[in-house]
TORMAR-448971 format. One record per residue (C-alpha): residue in one letter; x, y, z. Coordinates in steps of 0.2 Angstrom, whole numbers, padded with zeros to 4 digits, always signed. Layout:
<sites>
aXYZ...
</sites>
This chain:
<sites>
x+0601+0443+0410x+0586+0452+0405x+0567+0449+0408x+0558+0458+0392x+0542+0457+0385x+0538+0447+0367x+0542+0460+0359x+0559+0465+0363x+0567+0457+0347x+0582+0460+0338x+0594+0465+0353x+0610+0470+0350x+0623+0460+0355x+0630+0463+0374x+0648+0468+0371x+0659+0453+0375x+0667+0459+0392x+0669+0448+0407x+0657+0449+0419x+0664+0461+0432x+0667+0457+0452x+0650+0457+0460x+0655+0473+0476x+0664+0467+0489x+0661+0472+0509x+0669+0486+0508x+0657+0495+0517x+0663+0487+0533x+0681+0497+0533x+0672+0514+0536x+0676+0517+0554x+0665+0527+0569x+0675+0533+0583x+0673+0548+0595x+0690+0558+0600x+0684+0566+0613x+0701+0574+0618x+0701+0586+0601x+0687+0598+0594x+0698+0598+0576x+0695+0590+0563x+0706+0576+0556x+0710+0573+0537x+0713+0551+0533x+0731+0556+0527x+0735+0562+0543x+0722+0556+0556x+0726+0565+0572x+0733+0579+0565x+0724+0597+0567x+0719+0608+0554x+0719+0623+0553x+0701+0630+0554x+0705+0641+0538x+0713+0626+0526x+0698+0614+0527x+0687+0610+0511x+0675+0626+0509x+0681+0635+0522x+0665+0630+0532x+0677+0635+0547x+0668+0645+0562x+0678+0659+0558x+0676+0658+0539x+0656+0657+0543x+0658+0671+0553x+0665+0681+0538x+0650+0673+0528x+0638+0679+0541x+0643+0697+0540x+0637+0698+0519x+0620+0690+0523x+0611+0705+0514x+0623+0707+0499x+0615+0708+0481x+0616+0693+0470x+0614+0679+0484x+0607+0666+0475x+0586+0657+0480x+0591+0640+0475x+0598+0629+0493x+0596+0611+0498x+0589+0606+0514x+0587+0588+0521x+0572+0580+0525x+0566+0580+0545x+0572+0569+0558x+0563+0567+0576x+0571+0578+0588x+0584+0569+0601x+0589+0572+0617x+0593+0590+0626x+0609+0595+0626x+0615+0611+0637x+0631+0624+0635x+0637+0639+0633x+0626+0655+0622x+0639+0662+0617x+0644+0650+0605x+0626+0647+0598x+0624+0667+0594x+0637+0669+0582x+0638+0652+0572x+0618+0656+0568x+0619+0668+0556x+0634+0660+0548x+0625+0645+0547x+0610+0652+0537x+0623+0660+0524x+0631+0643+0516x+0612+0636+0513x+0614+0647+0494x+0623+0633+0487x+0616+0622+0477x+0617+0601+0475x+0627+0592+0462x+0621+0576+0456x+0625+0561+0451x+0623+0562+0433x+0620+0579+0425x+0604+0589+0436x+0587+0592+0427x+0579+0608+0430x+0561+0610+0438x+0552+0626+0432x+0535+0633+0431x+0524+0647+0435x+0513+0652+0452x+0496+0658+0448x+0484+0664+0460x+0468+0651+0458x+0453+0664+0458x+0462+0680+0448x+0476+0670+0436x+0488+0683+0443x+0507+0678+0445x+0510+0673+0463x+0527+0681+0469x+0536+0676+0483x+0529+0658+0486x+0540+0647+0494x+0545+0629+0484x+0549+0613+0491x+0556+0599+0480x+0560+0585+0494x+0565+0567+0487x+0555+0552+0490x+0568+0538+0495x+0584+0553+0498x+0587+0564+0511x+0586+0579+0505x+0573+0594+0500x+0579+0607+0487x+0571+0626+0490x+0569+0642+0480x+0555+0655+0478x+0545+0664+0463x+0551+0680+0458x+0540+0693+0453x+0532+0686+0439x+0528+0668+0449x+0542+0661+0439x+0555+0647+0448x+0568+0636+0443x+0578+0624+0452x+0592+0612+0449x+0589+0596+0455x+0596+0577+0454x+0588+0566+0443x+0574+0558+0453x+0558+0557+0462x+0552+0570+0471x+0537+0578+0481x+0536+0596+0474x+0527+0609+0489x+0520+0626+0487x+0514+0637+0499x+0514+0656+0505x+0508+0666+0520x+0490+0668+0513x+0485+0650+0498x+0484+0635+0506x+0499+0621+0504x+0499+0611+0490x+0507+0594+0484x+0512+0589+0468x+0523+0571+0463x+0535+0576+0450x+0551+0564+0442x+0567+0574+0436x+0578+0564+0424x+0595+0568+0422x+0600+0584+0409x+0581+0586+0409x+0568+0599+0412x+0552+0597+0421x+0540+0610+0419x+0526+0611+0433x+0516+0627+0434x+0505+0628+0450x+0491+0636+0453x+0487+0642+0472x+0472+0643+0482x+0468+0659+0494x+0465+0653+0511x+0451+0659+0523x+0447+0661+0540x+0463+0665+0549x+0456+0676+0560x+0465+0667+0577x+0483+0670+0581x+0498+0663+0591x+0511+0672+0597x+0524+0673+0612x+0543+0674+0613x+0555+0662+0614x+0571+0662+0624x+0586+0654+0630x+0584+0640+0641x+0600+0643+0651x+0601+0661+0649x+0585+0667+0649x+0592+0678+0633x+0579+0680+0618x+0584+0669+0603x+0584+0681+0588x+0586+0669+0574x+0575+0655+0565x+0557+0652+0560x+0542+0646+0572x+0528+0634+0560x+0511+0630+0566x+0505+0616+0556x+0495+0603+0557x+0504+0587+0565x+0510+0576+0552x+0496+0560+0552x+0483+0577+0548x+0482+0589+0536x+0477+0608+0539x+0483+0625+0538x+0502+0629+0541x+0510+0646+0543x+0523+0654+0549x+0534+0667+0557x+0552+0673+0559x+0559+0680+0574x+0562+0697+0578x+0578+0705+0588x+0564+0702+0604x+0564+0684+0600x+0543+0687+0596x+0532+0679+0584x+0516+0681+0578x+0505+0668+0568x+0490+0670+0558x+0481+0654+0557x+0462+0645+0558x+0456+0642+0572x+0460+0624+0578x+0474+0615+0587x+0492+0616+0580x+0511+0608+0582x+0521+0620+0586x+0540+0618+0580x+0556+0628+0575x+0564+0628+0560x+0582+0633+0556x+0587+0636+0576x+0602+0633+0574x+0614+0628+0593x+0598+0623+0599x+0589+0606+0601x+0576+0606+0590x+0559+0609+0598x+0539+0603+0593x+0524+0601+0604x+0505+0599+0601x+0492+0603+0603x+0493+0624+0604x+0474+0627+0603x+0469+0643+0593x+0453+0651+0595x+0444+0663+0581x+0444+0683+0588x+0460+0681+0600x+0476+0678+0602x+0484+0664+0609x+0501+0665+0618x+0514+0654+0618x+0531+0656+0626x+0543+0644+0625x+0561+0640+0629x+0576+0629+0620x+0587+0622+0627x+0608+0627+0619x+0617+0613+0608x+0632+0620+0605x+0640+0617+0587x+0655+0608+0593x+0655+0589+0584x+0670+0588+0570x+0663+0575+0559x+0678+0567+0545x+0681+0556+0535x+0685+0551+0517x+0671+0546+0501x+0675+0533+0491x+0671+0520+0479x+0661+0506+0483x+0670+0496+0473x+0687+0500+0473x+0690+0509+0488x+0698+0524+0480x+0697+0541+0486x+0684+0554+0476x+0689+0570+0477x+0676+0583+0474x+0662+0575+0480x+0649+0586+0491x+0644+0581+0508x+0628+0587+0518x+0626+0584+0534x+0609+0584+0544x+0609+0584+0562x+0592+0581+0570x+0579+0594+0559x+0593+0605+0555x+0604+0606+0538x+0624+0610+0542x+0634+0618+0530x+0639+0607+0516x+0657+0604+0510x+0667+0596+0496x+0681+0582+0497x+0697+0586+0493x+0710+0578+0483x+0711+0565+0492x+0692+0563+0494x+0694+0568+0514x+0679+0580+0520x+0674+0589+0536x+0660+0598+0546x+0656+0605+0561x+0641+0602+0570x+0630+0599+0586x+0626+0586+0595x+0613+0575+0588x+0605+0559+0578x+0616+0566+0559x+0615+0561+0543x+0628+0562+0530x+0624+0562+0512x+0636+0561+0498x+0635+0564+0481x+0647+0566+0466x+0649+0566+0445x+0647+0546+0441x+0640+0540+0457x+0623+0536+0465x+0621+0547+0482x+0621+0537+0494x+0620+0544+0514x+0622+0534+0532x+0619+0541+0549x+0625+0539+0567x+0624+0548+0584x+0636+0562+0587x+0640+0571+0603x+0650+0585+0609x+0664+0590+0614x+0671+0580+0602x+0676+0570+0583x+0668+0558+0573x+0676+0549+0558x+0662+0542+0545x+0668+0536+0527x+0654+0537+0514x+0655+0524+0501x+0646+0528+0485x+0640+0516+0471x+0648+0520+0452x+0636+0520+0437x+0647+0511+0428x+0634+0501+0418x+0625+0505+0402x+0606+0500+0399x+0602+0506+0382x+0589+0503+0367x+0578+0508+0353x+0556+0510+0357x+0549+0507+0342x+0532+0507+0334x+0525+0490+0335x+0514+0492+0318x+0526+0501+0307x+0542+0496+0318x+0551+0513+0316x+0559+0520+0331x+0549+0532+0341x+0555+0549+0344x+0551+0558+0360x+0546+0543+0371x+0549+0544+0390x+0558+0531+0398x+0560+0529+0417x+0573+0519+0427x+0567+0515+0442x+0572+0503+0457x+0564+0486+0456x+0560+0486+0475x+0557+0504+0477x+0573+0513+0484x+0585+0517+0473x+0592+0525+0459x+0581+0534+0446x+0583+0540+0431x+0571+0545+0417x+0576+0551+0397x+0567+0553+0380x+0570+0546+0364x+0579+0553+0352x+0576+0556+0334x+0581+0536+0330x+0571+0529+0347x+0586+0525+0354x+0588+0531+0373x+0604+0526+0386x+0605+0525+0406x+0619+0527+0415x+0617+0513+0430x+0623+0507+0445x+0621+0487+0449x+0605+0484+0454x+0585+0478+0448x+0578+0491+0438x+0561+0492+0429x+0564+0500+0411x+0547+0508+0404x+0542+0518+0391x+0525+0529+0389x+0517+0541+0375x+0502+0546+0370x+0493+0535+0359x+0501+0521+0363x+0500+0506+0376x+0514+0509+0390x+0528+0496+0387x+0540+0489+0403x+0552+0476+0405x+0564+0470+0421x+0583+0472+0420x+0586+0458+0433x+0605+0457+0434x+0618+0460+0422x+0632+0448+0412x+0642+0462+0406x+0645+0482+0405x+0630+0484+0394x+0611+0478+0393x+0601+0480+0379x+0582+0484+0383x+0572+0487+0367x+0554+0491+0368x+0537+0490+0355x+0523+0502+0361x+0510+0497+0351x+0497+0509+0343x+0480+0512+0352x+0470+0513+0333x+0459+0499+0333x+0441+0500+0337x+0433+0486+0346x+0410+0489+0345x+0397+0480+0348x+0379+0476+0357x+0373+0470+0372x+0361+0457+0371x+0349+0450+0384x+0350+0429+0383x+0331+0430+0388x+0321+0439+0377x+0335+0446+0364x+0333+0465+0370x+0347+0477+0370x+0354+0479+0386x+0358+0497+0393x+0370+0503+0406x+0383+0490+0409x+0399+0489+0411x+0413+0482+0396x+0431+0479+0398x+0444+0477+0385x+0459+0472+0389x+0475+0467+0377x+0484+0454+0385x+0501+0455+0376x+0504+0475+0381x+0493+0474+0397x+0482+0490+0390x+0464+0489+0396x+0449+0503+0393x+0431+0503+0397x+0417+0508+0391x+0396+0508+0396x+0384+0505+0385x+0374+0518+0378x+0352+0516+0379x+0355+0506+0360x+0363+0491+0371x+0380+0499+0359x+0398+0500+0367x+0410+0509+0357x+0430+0509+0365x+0449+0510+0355x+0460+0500+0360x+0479+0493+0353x+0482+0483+0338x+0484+0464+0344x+0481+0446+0340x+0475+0443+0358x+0461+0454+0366x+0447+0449+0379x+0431+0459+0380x+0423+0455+0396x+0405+0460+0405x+0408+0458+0422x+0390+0449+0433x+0382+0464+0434x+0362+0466+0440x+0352+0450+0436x+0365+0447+0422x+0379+0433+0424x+0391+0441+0412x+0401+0436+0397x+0418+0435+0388x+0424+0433+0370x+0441+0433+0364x+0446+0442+0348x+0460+0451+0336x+0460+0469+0331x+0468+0477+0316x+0476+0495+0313x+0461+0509+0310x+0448+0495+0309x+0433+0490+0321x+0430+0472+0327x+0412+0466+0331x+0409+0460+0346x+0389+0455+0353x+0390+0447+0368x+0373+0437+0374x+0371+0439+0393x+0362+0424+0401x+0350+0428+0418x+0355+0423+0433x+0342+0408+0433x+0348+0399+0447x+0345+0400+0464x+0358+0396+0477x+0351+0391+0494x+0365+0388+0507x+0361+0382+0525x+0378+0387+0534x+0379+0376+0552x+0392+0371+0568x+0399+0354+0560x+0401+0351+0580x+0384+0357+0586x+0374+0356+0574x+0368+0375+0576x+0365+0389+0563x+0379+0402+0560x+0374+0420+0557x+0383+0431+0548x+0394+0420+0539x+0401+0427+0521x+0396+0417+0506x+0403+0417+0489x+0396+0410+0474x+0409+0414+0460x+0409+0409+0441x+0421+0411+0429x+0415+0428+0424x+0406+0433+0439x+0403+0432+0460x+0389+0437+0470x+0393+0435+0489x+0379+0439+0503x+0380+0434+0522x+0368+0421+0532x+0354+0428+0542x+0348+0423+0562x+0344+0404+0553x+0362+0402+0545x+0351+0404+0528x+0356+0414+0512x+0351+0417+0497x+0363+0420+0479x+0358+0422+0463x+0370+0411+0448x+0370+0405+0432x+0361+0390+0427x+0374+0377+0419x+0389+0384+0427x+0402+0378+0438x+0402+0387+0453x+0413+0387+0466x+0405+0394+0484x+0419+0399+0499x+0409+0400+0518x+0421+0412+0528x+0416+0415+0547x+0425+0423+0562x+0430+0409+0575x+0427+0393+0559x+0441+0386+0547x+0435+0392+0527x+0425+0379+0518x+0426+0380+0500x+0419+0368+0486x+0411+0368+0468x+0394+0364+0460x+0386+0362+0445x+0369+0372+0446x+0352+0370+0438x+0337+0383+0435x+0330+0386+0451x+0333+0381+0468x+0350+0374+0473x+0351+0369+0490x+0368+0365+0498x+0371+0362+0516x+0389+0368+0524x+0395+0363+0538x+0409+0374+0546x+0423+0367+0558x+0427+0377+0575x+0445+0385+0571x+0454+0375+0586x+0469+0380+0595x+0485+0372+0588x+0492+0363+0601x+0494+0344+0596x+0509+0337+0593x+0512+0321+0584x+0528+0313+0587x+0535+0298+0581x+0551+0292+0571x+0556+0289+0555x+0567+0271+0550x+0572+0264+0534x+0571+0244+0529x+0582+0240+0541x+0577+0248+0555x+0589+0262+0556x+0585+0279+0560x+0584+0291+0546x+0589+0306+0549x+0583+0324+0543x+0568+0318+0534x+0552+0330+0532x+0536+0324+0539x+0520+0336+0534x+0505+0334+0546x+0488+0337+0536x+0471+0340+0543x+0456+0351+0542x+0467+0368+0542x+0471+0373+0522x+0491+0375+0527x+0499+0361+0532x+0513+0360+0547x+0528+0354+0543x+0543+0349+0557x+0559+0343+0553x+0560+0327+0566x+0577+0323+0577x+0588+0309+0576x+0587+0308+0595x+0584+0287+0605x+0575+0295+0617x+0559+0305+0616x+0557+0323+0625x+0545+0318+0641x+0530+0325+0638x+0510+0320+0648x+0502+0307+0637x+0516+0304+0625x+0509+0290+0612x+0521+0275+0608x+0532+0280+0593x+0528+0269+0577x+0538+0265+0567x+0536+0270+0551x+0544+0260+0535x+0551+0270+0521x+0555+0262+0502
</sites>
């Protein structure tokens, strides 16, 4: 079924194919269990059975991370890596250093790879540029982290300021920053097989003349810890400067920052809980030292388990799975044939994120600790469903070339996809089951959307009109009063069959000029603006010519005088919020010591007028006013507590008792109470319960 605006004529045909078998739980037959008797992994052909460290999927083995470890430096290791978005830090887990000192390194190697996605990846590129000189900004660090998906995709400029980066179609938060320009943030969308170009120009910072600085250590041992990165940044409800520093075969750091107070946090430690405090208060002139100590985690947690379809249940081999444990990214790996996987981490809050050729990503997480194995199936949503169309022109009705249109989750999370039209106006998603929002947007045209809310078979047609913003809407403003021209206010023009609206003020001539889209159905409004009570008119526009529009703007002639009082005491309410609104116009303004105020209205109009005070039940009412004084009295209710019950029982003709039947309860509060009343013979006892009556139905 599809909701689609007016215009989405002419569909194809959906193909004639039953509709297929909505997913079943199979969710539920992924198992969790902890073999705390075994450190090896286990494939789901043979569960229990070790492995060889050497046979499994990406020889991501200790021993083969080792190997990895020792060609750190060699030439050719590519920027492009894909690291998870941050989880809080858990709880402190102690062991051995030895094991800690030679998986880090390792670790640090496998982060080169970079993600596969779902459908075909789009490419983000740009340029770095230096704000103040235009010069290319090399080295600069980018962060391309997904809004609703756990992951944050990573790669710096070359010499030029040039990047690139392969990423899954979606949406993302795109992040630059370098030792000496300030961090920015850019939103950016990346459709599938698409590129996205975003240059970025960066902004020099100023003022680090404070520095922190100590030495961090090994909380057992006391041994320096040699390999990571130390941020100070601001905490994450602020924003500030952020720097940061790698350590050194010392375990020292040193950070140039502003003077303020900073969250201080590792990054990329890994066989250590992950650490953060704040405030570290730096001052301008001096340095301010820090030393701090982690406590060992030891990578020691085999996590297995098989990918599969959410649909059927089978196996899918070659699907990649990334594993985040805590604020640390894990080497990834691939299912094998029989869509097994498995990883080694430590212990920690992880998350396990899966993605493969035909599938949406999906990730879970659980709690892992070690010694020990952990078995998680990841079940994955195929896109086996086909949303297609045409965007065409809504005046000539020929397809539009070049037009974006975005897929995007009706509630938000989700799968995203965006493409453009081809030389026809015909586009094509790949989807999974779910609500989408199909739009389309170009220049010089009113953005079009419709809602794919479920689907009857393999295939929805979604066509879309944009229609052509080449009308001209023009005309004066006039006063009702004395016929002058009106200067300064406010027009709105809105097209109520594509949703486009433009203003426009008019000039010292009275004169409004806007463009707006070809339609049978547009409102020009002036808003209650001043001593003016506003206007509307409805009219047509045709292609490339301009409709008239004067609009006469009465005086606010009327004068509405409320006296706002205790309906129980009879005494005056200060500060009460009134509101006189008209059907173009409102004015609102609150009562003074006397419960008095004062608002300014149209003469002739309908008005309605809303009372709203702290501790009183809203009073709201309409009047018809006059020129000059209107004065209308309003007395508020005392908002009382809601606890009076009424009971009783509910019979039929005969007397019997009906049972089940809904009673409302009405009384000076706007929202009624309802209770479902029971079938019992005997009331609950309650103090002063009245005698039931008896109440006749038919």
């Amino acid at each position: 079924m599809l909701a689609s605006s007016p215009s989405d004529d002419d569909n194809p045909p959906k193909e004639g194919i039953p509709r297929r078998t909505i997913k079943e739980s199979l969710r539920n037959e992924a198992t969790h269990r902890r073999d705390s008797a075994s450190q090896a992994p286990a494939t789901r052909a043979d569960v229990g059975a070790p492995i060889s460290p050497c046979t499994l999927r990406g020889d991501n083995s200790f021993e083969a991370l080792k190997r990895r470890g020792r060609d750190l430096t060699a030439p050719g290791l590519p920027h492009s890596r894909v690291v998870p978005m941050n989880l809080s830090p858990n709880e402190h887990r102690v062991s051995s250093t030895a094991i800690v000192l030679v998986a880090m390194a390792a670790l640090v190697a496998t982060f080169a790879n970079t993600a596969s996605a779902s459908g075909p990846d789009g490419q983000v590129r740009g340029f770095a540029t230096e704000y103040l000189t235009g010069s290319p900004v090399a080295g600069a660090e980018i962060g391309i982290e997904a809004s609703d998906f756990p992951w944050v995709f990573q790669t710096t400029t070359d010499p030029g300021g040039y990047y690139s980066i392969a990423v899954p179609p979606h949406r993302y938060t795109l992040s630059v920053s370098t030792p000496i320009h300030v961090r920015d943030q850019y939103s950016i969308a990346v459709g599938s097989g698409e590129t996205t170009w975003r240059n970025l120009t960066l902004t020099p910072v100023g003022g680090r003349t404070a520095w922190i600085q100590g030495y961090l250590t090994d909380g057992v041992s006391g041994f320096p810890v040699t390999a990571g990165t130390i941020v100070a940044g601001p905490p994450s409800w602020t924003g500030g400067d952020r720097n940061t520093s790698s350590l050194n075969a010392t375990g020292y750091y040193e950070i140039a920052i502003s003077p303020g107070s900073y969250e201080v946090s590792t990054e990329g430690v890994f066989g250590y809980d992950p650490y953060s405090y704040y405030p570290v208060s730096a001052s301008g002139g001096r340095a301010t030292w820090y030393n701090f100590t982690l406590n060992p985690n030891p990578v020691n947690v085999w996590i297995n388990g098989t990918v599969r379809d959410s649909i059927t249940s089978a196996a899918i081999p070659g699907a990649r799975v990334f594993v985040r444990v805590d604020t640390l990214q894990f080497p990834d790996t691939t299912s094998d044939a029989n869509g097994s996987y498995s990883v080694q981490v430590q212990s920690g809050s992880a998350e396990l994120s899966a993605d493969a050729v035909g599938y949406v990503p999906a990730s879970t997480s659980t709690y892992v600790w070690g010694p020990g194995a952990y078995y998680e199936d990841l079940y994955l949503d195929p896109l086996s469903l086909s949303i297609r169309g045409y965007v065409r022109d809504g005046v000539t009705k020929v397809g539009l070339p070049g037009v974006r249109v975005t897929l995007t989750p009706l509630f938000g999370t989700g799968y995203y996809d965006q493409t453009t039209t081809d030389a026809a106006g015909y586009y094509h998603f790949a989807a999974p089951d779910d609500y989408f929002v199909v739009a389309a947007n170009v220049a010089g045209y009113a953005p079009w959307s419709t809602w794919v809310l479920s689907f009857g078979g393999p295939v929805v047609w979604a066509n879309g009109t944009l229609w052509p913003i080449i009308s001209t809407v023009s005309g004066y403003l006039i006063d009702g009063l004395d016929g002058t021209r009106i200067p300064g206010l406010l027009v709105s023009v809105l097209d109520l069959r594509s949703g486009y609206v433009v203003s426009a003020t008019s000039d010292a001539t009275g004169l409004y000029t806007v463009t707006t889209t070809v339609s049978p159905a547009i409102v020009v409004d002036v808003y209650a603006q001043g001593p003016y009570a506003g206007n509307i008119a409805y009219v047509g526009t045709r292609p490339y010519q301009t409709t008239w529009v004067n609009l006469t703007l009465a005086r606010l002639s009327a004068q509405i005088l409320v006296n706002v009082t205790d309906a129980v005491t009879g005494l005056p309410i200060s500060g009460a919020n009134v509101i006189a609104g008209w059907f173009y116009g409102s004015y609102g303004a609150l009562t003074n010591a006397s419960g008095q105020v004062r608002i300014d209205a149209p003469a002739g109009a309908v008005v309605y007028l809303t009372a709203l005070a702290s501790g009183y039940l809203i009073w709201t009412g309409p009047m018809t006013t006059v020129v000059g004084a209107n004065w209308v009295p309003i007395r508020l209710y005392p908002d009382l507590p809601k606890d009076v019950r009424i009971r009783g029982y509910v019979n039929d003709t005969s007397g019997a008792a009906i049972w089940g039947a809904t009673v409302h309860a009405t009384g000076p509060s706007a929202s009624p109470r309802r209770s479902a009343p029971r079938n019992t013979g005997t009331p609950p006892r309650r103090r002063r319960w009245p005698r039931p009556r008896a109440i006749r139905s038919g």
